[in-house]
N, C-alpha and C positions, 0 to 999 in steps of 0.2 A: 684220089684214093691211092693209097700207100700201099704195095705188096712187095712182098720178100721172101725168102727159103722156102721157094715154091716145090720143096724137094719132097710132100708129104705124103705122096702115092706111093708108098713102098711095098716092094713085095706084095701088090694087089689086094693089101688089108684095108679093113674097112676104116674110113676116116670120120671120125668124129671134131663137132666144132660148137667151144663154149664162149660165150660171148662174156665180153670182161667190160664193165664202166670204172674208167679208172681216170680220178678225180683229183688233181694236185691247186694249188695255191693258186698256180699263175694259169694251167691248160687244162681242160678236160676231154678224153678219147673214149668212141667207143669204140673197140678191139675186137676181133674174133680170136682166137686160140684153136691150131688146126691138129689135128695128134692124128697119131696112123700110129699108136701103139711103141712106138720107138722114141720119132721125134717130135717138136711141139713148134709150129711155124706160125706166127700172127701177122693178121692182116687188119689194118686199121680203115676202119670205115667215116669215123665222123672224128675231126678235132673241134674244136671252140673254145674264147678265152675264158678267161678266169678270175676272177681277183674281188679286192676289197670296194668296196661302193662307200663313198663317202655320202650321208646321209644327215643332214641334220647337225654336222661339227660328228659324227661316230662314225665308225668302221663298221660296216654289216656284210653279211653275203648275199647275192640276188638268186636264192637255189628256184625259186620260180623259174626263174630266168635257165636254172641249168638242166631242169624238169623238161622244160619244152628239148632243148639241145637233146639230153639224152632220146627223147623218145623219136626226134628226127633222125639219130645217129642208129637206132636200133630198129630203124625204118628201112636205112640203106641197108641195114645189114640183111633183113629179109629177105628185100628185091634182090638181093645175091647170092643167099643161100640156099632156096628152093627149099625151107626146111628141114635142113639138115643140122639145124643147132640143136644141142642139147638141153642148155641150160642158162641163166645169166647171173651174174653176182655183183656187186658195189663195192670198191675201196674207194675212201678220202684220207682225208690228213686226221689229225686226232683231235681231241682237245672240244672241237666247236659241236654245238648238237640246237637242237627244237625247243622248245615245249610247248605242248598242246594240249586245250580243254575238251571236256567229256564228248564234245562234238566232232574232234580232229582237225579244229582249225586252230590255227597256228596263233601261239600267244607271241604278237611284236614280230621288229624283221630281226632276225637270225645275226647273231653277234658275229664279229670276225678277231678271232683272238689277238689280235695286233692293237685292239680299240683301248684309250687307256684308262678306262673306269676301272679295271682291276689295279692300278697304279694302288700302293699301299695298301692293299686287300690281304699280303699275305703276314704282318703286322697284326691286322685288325686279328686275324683266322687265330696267329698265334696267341693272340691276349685270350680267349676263349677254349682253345683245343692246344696245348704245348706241341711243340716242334717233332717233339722224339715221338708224342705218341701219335701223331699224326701219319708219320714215317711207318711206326709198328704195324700200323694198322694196312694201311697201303703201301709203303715199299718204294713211292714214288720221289721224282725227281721234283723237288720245291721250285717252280715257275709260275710269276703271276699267271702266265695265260694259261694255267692248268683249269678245266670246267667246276673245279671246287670253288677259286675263287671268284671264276666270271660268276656262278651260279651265288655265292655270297655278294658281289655288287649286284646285281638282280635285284637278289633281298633287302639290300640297302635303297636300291635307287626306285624299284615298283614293286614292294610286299603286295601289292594287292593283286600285280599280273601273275606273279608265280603262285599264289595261290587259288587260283583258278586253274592252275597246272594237274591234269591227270596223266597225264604222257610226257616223259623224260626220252627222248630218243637220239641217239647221234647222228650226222649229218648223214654217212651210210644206211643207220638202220632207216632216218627218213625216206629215204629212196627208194630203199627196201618196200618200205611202206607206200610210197606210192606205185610202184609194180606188183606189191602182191597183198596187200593191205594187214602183212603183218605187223607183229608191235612187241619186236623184242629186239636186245641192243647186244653184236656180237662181244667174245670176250674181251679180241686184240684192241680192240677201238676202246672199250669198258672199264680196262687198263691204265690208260691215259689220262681218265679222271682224274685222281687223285680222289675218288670216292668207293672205291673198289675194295673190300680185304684180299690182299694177296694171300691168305693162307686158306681162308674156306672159300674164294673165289666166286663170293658173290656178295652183292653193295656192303657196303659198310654202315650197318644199319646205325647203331649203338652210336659211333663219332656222329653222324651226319646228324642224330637229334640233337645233340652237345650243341650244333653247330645252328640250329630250329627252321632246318631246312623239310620240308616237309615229305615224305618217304613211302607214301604211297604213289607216286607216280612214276617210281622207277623198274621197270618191267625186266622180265626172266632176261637172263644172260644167257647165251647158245654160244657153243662151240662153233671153230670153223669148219663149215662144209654142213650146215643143218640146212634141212631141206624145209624152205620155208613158202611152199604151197606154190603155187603157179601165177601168173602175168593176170591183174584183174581183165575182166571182159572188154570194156574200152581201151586200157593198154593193147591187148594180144589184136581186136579189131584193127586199133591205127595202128600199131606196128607190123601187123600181118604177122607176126611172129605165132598167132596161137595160142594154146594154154602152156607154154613154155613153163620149165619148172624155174624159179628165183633160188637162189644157192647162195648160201653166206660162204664167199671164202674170208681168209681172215679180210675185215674188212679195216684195218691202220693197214696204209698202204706200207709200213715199214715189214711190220707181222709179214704183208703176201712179199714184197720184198725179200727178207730172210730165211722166206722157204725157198725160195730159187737159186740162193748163194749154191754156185754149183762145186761143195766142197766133198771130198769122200769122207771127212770128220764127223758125219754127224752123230751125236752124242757125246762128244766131246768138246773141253774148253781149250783147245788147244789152239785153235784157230779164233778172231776176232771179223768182226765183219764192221763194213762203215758202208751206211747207204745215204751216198751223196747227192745231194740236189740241193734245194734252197738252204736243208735245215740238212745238218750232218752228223748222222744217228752211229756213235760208234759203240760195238761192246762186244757179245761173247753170250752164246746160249745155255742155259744151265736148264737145271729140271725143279729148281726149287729157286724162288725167289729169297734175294740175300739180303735178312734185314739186322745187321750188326751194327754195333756204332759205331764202325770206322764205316759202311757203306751211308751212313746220315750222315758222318764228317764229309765225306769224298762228295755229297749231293749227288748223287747215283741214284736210278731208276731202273724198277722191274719191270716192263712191259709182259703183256702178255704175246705169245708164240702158240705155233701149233703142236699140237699131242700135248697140253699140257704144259710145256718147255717155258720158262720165261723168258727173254733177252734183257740179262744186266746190261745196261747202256745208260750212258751220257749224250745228252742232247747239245750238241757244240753250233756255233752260229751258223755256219756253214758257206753256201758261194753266195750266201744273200749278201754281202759284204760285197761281193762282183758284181750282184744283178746291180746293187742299190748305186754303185760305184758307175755302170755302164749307164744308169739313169739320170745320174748327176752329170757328165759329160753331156751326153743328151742336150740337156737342160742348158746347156752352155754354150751349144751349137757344135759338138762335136758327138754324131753319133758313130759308134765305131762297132764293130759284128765282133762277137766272143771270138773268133779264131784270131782275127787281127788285135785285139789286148790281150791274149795269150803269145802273141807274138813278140808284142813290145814289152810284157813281163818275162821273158824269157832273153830278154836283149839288157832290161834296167841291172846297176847293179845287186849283189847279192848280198840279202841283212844286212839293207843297210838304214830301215825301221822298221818294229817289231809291236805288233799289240794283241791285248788279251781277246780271243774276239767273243768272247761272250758277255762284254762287258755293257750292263745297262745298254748307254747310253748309243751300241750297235742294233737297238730291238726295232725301231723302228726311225730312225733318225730324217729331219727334212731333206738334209743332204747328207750321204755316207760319208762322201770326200772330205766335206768340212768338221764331222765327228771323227775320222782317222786322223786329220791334221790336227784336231785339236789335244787328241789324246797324244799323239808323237809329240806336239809341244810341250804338255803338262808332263811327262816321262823324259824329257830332257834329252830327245832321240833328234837328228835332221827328220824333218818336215817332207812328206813325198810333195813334190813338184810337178811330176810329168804324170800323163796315165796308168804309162809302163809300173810306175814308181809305185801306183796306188796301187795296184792290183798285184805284183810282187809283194809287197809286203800284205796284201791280206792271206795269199797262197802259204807264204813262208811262216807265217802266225797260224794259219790254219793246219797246216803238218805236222808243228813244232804241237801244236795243241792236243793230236791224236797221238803226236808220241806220249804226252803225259796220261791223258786218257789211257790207252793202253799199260802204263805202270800201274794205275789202278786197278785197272779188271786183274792182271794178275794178281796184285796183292789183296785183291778181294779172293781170290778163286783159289788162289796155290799154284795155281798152275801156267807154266811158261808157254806164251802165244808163241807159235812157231810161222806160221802167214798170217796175210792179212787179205781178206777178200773186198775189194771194191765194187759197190753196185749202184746202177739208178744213173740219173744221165751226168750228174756229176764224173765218171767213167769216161767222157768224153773228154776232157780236160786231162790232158797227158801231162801237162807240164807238174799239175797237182798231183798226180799218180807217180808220176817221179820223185816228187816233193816227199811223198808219204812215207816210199819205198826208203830212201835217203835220210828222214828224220827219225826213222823208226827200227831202222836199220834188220829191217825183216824185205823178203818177199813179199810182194804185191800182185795179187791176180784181179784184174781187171773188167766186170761184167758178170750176168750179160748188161746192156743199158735199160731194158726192158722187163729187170726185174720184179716189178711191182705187177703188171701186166702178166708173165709168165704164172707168177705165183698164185696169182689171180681164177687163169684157167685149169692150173694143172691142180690144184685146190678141188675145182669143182669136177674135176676129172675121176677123184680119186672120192669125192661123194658121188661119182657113177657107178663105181669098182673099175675103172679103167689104168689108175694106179690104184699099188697097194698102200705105199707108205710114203713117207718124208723122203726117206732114203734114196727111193727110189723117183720121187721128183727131181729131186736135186744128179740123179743119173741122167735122165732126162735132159735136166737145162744143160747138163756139160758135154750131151752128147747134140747136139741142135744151135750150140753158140759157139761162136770163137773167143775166147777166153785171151785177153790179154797178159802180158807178164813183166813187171819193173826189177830190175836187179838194184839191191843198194849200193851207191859210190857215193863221194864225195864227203868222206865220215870225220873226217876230221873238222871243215867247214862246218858241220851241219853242229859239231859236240861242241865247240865254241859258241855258235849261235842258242844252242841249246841250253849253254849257263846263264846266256842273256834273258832267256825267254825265262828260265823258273825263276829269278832274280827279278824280273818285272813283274811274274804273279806274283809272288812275296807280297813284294813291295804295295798291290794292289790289294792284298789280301788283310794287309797290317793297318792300311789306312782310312 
């Protein structure tokens, strides 16, 4: 058991504690979130892994398998809190979901959006529903593994299981669903689809018939912090937890993520945020989703946010390019700890190859090493060699990537980014936080790492009345974290490297 900022008896106020399931690609944890009114201290109860199940030649998820882990982890958390928890809520990633017949069992195992039946789906999508209006409609960012297309290969590959579908649920509301046996799917996560209208903020009815997907299984959409009934009777028994209330915080773990950037800007675009881990979510909060045709040129996405807010953001490939990198070495007999390949990236020399990293053939590759060497050869770049070599150059394409990103959100917004807020454990990676600070030639504030977790409880905090507002969570994270800080150097290096980099997308963009 993991405890930390055990500082939360303050001033003899009463301390309240919400318990967060917070559910990423590779780990899943369950958290407590400890508040005494001021600040917000978590204590981690249960880890366990995570990932893709290969199944048959497909990628699926085993959430049975994470059903059991959760309710063990919300088991310890009892035996430790003598009832003093509030409330519990679910974030996951986005994109992947259920569906289930009029009985609630589950139609097939649960897709993992990395599987490549959606290969060519977003083609087929287009022949049917045009691009622009596709975009009009939802606002979203065009990615096969968006749930529009997995749910259109569906339709192609078992018309006959999706039509026994009465319940559309996401991988969160699933969870939801088995703690409190609700059946509704929060916004942030809902967002993700690519079946959403971003302007009346519920399904996209009218496209998704275009499309003969069938539209009675897609249940109400709730705001984050809807108070969605209490722990069924066998959960609250084996957990000991009680009739515990279930609380939707935003449930896309970037949404709770975003609420915790601990920035004093909020309601303004003046600040960007980038929430770092596998998948590197970079953009800028608005109140209105931005659906112009320069934001369908740029491939830009409106997620949904709290109070309404959406996050204009670009979803950039992010340190999966390191994990898949560290796994290839692995595989080679060289397994090395992320501190020690940020060490030898920090040693190799500087640009001295560069790639797009959202390119295809980075989505899910057999070997990363052998897909970056092949792209550095096809781009007429040296070849990385060493490890240092590989991981350097995905850091150096990864920074160089958010400084373009970043010229977009302003020229989508008007408005000039002044920081840049780092969140999520990607944050741990300093050498990329300097990277950033240097390519983008703005300030970098750093954390917390726990982002998604913070946001998670203090969400549900504030469906207590315990906070009042955004504002004042995001008060909160900054007064409870140490907040790191990058100055930018090195700007001349980096503006050379920088002609290289738009000059390779060009070039990738024209061919």
């Amino acid at each position: 058991m993991i405890r930390r900022n055990y500082d939360w008896k303050l001033d003899n106020m009463v301390q309240k504690t919400y318990l967060a399931v917070d559910l990423g690609a590779e780990s899943g944890r369950v958290m407590a979130g400890h508040f005494d009114g001021r600040k917000i201290a978590l204590e981690q109860f249960h880890r366990f892994p995570n990932g893709p199940v290969n199944l048959g030649g497909t990628l699926r998820w085993n959430l049975v398998s994470l059903w059991t882990e959760i309710q063990n982890g919300l088991r310890e958390a009892a035996a430790s809190l003598n009832g003093s928890a509030v409330s519990v809520g679910v974030d996951t990633w986005g994109v992947d979901f259920v569906l289930m017949n009029q009985h609630d069992e589950l139609l097939g195992q649960p897709w993992n959006y990395r599987d490549k039946r959606t290969d060519g789906m977003l083609q087929k999508a287009f022949s049917r529903v045009p691009r622009a209006e596709i975009f009009a409609e939802t606002g979203l960012q065009f990615m096969q593994l968006n749930s529009l297309y997995q749910l259109l290969a569906m339709c192609d590959r078992d018309p006959e299981l999706v039509a026994q579908a009465k319940r559309f649920l996401m991988v969160p509301d699933f969870f939801h669903w088995c703690l409190s046996g609700s059946r509704v799917v929060e916004f942030t996560n809902a967002t993700t689809t690519q079946m959403l209208n971003a302007k009346t903020r519920d399904w996209a009815f009218d496209m998704l018939r275009k499309f003969e997907i069938p539209t009675d299984m897609f249940p109400e959409v709730v705001s984050p912090g809807t108070n969605l009934g209490t722990l069924r009777n066998d959960v609250a028994e084996f957990t000991g937890l009680g009739k515990l209330n279930v609380v939707t915080p935003a449930t896309h773990d970037t949404g709770a993520a975003i609420a915790a950037v601990p920035t004093r800007r909020t309601g303004q675009a003046n600040w960007a945020y980038i929430s770092s881990g596998t998948w590197s979510l970079m953009g800028v909060e608005v109140q209105d989703a931005v659906l112009t045709e320069k934001a369908l040129q740029r491939n830009v996405t409106n997620e949904g946010g709290v109070d309404g807010t959406y996050r204009l953001l670009k979803n950039i490939m992010g340190l999966w390019l390191v994990q898949r990198c560290k796994v290839a070495f692995a595989q080679r007999g060289k397994d090395i700890d992320y501190s020690e390949l940020t060490r030898l990236a920090t040693e190799a020399p500087a640009f001295r190859s560069l790639v797009d990293p959202d390119r295809p053939e980075f989505l899910s590759p057999t070997d990363m090493t052998a897909a970056i060497a092949e792209d550095c050869h096809r781009t007429n770049q040296p070849v990385p060699e060493t490890e240092g070599q590989f991981v350097r150059c995905a850091l150096e394409s990864l920074a160089l990537k958010y400084r373009m990103v970043l010229g977009w959100m302003e020229e989508l917004t008007g408005v000039a980014v002044e920081v840049i807020h780092i969140v999520g454990g990607g944050t741990q990676n300093q050498l990329l936080n300097q990277f950033t600070a240097d390519a983008c030639a703005r300030p970098v504030f750093a954390g917390p790492i726990e982002a998604t977790a913070l946001g998670n409880v203090l969400l549900q905090a504030r469906a207590a009345g315990d906070v009042s507002s955004l504002s004042e969570i995001r008060d909160v994270v900054r007064g409870s974290e140490t907040i790191g800080e990058y100055t930018p150097r090195d700007s001349a290096a980096w503006e050379d490297a920088w002609g290289r980099f738009v000059q390779l997308c060009e070039t990738e963009r024209n061919n």
